[in-house]
C-alpha positions as CSV (number, residue, x, y, z in Angstrom):
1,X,-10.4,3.1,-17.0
2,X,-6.9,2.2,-15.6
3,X,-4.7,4.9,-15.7
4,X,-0.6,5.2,-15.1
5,X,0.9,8.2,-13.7
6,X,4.9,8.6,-13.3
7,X,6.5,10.3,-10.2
8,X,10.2,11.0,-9.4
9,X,11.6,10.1,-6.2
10,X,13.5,12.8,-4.7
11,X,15.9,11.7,-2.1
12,X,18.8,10.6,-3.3
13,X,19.6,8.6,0.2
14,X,16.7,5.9,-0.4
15,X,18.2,4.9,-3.7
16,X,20.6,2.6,-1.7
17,X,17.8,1.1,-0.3
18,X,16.1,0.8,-3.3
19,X,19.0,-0.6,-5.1
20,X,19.3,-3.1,-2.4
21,X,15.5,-4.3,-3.8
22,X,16.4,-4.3,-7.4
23,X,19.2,-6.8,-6.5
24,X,16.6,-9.1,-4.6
25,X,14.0,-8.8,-7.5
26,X,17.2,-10.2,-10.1
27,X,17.8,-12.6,-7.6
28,X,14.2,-14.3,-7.5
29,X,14.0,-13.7,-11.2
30,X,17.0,-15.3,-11.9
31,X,16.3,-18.3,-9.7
32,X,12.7,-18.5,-11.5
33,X,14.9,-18.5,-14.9
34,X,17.2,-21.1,-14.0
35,X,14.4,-23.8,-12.9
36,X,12.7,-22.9,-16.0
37,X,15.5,-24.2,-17.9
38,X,16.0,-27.0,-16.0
39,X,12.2,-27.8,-16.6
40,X,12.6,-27.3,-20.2
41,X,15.5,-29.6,-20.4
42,X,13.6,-32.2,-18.6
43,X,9.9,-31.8,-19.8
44,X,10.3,-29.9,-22.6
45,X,7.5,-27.6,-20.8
46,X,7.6,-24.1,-20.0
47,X,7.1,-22.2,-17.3
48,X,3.6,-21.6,-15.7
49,X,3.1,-19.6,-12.8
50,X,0.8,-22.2,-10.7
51,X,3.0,-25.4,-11.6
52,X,4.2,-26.4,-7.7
53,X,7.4,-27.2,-8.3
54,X,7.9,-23.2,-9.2
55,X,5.6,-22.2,-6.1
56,X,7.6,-24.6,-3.9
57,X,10.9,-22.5,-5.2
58,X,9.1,-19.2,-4.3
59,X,7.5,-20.1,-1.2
60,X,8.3,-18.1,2.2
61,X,11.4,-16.4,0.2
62,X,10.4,-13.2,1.6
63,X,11.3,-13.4,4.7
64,X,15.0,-13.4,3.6
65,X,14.8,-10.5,1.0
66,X,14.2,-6.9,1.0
67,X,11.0,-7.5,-1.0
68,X,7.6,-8.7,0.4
69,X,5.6,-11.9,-0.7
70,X,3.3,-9.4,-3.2
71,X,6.6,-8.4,-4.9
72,X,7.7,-11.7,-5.3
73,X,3.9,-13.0,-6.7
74,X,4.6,-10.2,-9.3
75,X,7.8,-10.9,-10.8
76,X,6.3,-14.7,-11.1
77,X,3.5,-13.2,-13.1
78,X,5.7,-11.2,-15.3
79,X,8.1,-14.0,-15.8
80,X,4.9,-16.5,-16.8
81,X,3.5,-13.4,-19.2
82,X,6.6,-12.8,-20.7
83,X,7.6,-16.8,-21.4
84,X,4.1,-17.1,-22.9
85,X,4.5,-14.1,-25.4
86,X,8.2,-15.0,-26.7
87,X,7.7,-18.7,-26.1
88,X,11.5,-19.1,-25.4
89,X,13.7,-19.1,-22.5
90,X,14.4,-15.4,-20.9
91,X,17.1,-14.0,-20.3
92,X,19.4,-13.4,-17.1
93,X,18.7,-9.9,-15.1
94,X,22.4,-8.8,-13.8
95,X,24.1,-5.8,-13.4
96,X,23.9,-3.9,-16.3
97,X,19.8,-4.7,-16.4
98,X,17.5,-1.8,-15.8
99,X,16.5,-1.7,-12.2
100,X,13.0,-2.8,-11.9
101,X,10.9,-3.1,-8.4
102,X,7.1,-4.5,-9.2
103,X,4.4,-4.3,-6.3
104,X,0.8,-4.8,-6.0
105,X,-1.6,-2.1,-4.7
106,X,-2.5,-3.8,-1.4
107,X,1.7,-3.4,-0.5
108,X,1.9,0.5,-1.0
109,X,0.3,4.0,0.2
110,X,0.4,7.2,-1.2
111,X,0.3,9.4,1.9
112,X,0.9,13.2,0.7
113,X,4.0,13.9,-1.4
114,X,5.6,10.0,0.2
115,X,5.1,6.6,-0.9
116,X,5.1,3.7,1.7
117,X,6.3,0.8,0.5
118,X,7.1,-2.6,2.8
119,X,7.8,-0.2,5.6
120,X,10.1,2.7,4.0
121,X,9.1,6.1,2.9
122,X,10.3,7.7,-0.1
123,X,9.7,11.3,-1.3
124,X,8.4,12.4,-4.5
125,X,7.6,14.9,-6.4
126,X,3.8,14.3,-7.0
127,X,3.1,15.9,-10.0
128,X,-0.8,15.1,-10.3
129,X,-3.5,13.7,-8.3
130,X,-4.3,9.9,-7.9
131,X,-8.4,9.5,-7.2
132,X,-9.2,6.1,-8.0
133,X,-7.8,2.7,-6.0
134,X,-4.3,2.1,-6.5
135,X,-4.1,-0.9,-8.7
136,X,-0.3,-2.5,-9.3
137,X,3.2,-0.6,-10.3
138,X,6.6,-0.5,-9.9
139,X,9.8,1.3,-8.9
140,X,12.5,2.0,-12.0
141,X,15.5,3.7,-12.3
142,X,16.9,5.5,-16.1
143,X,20.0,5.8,-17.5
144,X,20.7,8.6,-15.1
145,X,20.6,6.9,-11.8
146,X,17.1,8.8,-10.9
147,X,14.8,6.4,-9.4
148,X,10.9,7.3,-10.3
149,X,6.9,5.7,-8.9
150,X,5.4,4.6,-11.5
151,X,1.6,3.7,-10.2
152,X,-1.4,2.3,-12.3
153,X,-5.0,3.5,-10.4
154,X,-8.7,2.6,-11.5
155,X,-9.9,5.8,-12.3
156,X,-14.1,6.7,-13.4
157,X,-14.6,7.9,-17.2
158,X,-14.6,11.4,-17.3
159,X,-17.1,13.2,-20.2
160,X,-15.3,15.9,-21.1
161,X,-16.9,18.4,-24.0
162,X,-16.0,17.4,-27.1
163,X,-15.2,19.7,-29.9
164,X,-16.9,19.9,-33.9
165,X,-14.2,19.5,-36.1
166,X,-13.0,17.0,-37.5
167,X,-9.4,16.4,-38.9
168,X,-6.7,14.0,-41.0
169,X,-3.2,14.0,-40.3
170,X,-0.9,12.5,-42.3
171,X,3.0,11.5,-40.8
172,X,5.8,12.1,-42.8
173,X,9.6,12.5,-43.2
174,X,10.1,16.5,-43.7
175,X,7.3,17.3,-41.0
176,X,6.5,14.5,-38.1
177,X,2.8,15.1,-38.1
178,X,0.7,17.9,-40.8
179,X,-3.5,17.9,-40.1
180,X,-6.0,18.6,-42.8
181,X,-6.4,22.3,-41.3
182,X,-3.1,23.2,-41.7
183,X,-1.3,22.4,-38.4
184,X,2.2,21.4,-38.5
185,X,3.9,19.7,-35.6
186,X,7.5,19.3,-36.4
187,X,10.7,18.2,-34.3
188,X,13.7,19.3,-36.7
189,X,15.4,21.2,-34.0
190,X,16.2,18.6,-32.2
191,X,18.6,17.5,-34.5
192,X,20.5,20.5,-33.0
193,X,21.0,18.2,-29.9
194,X,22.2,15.3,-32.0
195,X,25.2,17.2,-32.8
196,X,25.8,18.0,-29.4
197,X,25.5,13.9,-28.4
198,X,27.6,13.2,-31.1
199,X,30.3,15.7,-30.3
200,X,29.9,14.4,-26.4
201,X,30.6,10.7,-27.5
202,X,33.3,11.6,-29.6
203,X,35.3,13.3,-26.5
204,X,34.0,9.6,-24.8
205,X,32.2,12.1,-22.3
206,X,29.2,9.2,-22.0
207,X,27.9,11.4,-19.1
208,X,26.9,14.2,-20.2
209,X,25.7,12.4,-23.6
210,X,23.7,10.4,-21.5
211,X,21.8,13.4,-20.2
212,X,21.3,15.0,-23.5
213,X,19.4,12.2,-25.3
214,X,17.2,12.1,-21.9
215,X,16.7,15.8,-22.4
216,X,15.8,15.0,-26.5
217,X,13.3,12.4,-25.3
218,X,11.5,14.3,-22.4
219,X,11.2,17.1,-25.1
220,X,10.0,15.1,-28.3
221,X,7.0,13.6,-25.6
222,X,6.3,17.0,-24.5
223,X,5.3,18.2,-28.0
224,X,3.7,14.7,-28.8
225,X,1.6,15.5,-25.6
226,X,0.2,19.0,-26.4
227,X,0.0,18.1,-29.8
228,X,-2.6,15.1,-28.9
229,X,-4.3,17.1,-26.4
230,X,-5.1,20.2,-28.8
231,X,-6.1,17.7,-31.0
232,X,-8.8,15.6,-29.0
233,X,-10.0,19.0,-27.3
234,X,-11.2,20.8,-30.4
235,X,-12.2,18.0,-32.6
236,X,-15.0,15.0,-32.7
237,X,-13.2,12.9,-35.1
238,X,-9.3,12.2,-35.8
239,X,-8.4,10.8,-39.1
240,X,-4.4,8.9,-39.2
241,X,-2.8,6.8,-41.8
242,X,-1.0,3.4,-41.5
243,X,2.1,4.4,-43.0
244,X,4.7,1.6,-43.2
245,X,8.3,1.1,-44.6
246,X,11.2,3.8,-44.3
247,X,13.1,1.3,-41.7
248,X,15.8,0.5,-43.8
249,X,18.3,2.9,-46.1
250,X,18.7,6.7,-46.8
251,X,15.2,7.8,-44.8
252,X,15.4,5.5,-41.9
253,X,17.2,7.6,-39.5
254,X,14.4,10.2,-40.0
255,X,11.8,7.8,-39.3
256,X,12.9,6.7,-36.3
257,X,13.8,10.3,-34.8
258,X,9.7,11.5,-36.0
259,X,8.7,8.3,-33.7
260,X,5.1,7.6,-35.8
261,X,4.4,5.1,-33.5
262,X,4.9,7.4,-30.3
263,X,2.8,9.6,-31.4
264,X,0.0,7.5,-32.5
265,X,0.0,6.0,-29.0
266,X,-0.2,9.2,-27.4
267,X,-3.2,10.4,-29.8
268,X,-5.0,6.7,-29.2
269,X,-4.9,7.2,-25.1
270,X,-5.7,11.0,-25.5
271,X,-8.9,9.4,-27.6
272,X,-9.9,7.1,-25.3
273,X,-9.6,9.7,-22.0
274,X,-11.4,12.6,-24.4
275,X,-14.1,9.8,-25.7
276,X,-13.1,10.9,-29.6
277,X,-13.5,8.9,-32.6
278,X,-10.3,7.8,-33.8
279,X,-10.1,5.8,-37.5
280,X,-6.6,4.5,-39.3
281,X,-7.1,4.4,-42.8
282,X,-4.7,3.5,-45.7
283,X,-2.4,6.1,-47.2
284,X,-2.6,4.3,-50.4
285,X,-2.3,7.0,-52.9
286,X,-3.2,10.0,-50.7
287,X,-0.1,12.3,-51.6
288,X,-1.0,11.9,-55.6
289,X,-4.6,12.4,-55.4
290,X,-6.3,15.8,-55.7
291,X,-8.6,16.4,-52.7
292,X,-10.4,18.8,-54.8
293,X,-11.2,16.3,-58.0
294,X,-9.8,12.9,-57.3
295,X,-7.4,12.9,-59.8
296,X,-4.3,11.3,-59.8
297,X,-1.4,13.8,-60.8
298,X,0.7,14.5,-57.8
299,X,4.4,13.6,-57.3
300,X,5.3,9.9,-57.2
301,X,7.6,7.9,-55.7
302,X,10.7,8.6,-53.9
303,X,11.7,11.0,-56.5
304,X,8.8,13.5,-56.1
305,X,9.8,13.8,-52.2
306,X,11.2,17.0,-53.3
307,X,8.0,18.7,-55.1
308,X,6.3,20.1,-51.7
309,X,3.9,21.8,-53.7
310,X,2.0,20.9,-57.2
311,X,-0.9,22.3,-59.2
312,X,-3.4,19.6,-60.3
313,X,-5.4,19.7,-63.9
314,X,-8.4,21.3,-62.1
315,X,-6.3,24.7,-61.4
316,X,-5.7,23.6,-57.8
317,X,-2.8,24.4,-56.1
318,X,-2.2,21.7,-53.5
319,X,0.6,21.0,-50.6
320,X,1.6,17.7,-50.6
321,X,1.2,16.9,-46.8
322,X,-2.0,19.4,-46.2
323,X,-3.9,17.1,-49.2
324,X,-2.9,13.8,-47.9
325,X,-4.2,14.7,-44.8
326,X,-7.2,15.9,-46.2
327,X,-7.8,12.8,-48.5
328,X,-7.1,10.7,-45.0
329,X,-9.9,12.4,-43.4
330,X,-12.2,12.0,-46.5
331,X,-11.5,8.3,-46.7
332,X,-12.0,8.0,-42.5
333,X,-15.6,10.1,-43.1
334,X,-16.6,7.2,-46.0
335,X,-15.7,4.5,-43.4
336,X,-17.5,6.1,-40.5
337,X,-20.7,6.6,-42.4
């Protein structure tokens, strides 16, 4: 299994250095970019990486930049994978373009709490061990200025005891995330730190705004963590629903700040590291069915958002999230069998 871990670099001296790399990685990139175009306007052909007259361009640039010949090879691969997916001509990486330093495993060592890398050391602060063989990554720097390591390592599967339950979880609006046995994960008190942002941007102090939304994201992907990782632990099955829509009017602020699609990503890695079944089933009518009968007489639409709680013709009294989660998990069980 190939595995990524993220480390922050911690002197704040090598970032000159490293900034002096970024500038040769845009440089190659942008000179790849530019014969691209120049191909297309000719040929009418894009760019692959092992057409000569692209490896003639690249060839023995290295020993004028900051970057070594494995660096270069990668930002030639990423240029040729990213042409192929968008099938259109890139754009330009200048100034205002993240900073981004690829590498291949056979340029860099992990020696300790340092990373090597074409002859310079650079401090981090390893938060986890590597044990497999050091496969590719690359150097990037935030909106902050901080630089971090991000490294991907072949690492052997892991069995790890799995739990007996089983559980649904449906995503919504009011509450990111609600499970079939009742636990809630939800994130409403970040919007505490919205106001802040927006009072920050409103005295045009970009800083400091800059630094709360990184704060909002690091703790959002916190709780999405341990919320995955309780969940694969204790459970042998995990139940989710495809929910769509909500990306445009009144709701689609909320959607975007719950980040569904974060979260499912985190519980599908936390899956596949755990070895737990993990099923996406339709939501089609979950919220207005009765778990207990299968009747449909829950709130509809967008008008019933409001009714959290309803009583169905069998004398059941139902939660709207708990009972979509649970008819999730019913309709994953049906598939599964």
């Amino acid at each position: 299994m190939i595995k990524t871990v993220k480390f922050r670099i911690k002197d704040k001296n090598t970032a000159k250095d490293l900034d002096l790399m970024a500038r040769d990685v845009n440089f190659v990139w942008n000179v790849l970019n530019s014969a691209s175009r120049k191909k297309w306007r000719e040929s009418r052909k894009y760019f692959h990486k092992f057409d000569p007259f692209f490896t003639s361009i690249t060839k023995g640039s290295s020993e004028f930049l900051k970057i070594n010949s494995q660096t270069v090879q990668a930002i030639t691969e990423q240029f040729h994978k990213d042409i192929k997916q968008f099938k259109k001509q890139l754009r330009f990486r200048g100034i205002k373009t993240p900073r981004w330093i690829p590498f291949k495993g056979q340029t860099v060592k992990l020696l300790g709490d340092t990373v090597k890398y074409n002859g310079a050391k650079f401090r981090i602060w390893k938060s986890s061990n590597i044990s497999g063989k050091i496969k590719t990554g690359c150097f990037t720097r935030d909106t902050l200025g901080r630089w971090f390591v991000s490294i991907s390592y072949e690492e052997k599967i892991l069995k790890f005891p799995q739990g007996v339950g089983k559980v649904g979880i449906d995503l919504g609006l009011k509450d990111t995330a609600v499970c079939s046995n009742g636990k809630v994960l939800n994130i409403k008190d970040l919007d505490n730190l919205d106001k802040k942002i927006a009072k920050m941007q409103r005295a045009k102090n970009f800083s400091r705004s800059k630094v709360l939304h990184k704060k909002k994201e690091n703790i959002r992907k916190d709780r999405f963590n341990k919320f995955a990782l309780d969940l694969v632990k204790t459970n042998s099955l995990i139940a989710i629903g495809n929910i769509t829509g909500f990306k445009k009017g009144n709701f689609a602020k909320t959607r975007y700040q719950n980040a569904w699609t974060l979260l499912k990503n985190k519980i599908e890695f936390k899956c596949l590291e755990y070895g737990v079944d993990l099923l996406e089933v339709s939501e089609n009518l979950t919220t207005q069915t009765c778990s207990v009968c299968g009747s449909i007489e829950g709130p509809k639409g967008i008008e019933g958002l409001s009714v959290r709680d309803w009583t169905c013709s069998c004398t059941a009294r139902l939660n709207r999230d708990v009972n979509a989660a649970k008819n999730i998990l019913s309709r994953a069980k049906c598939l599964a069998s």
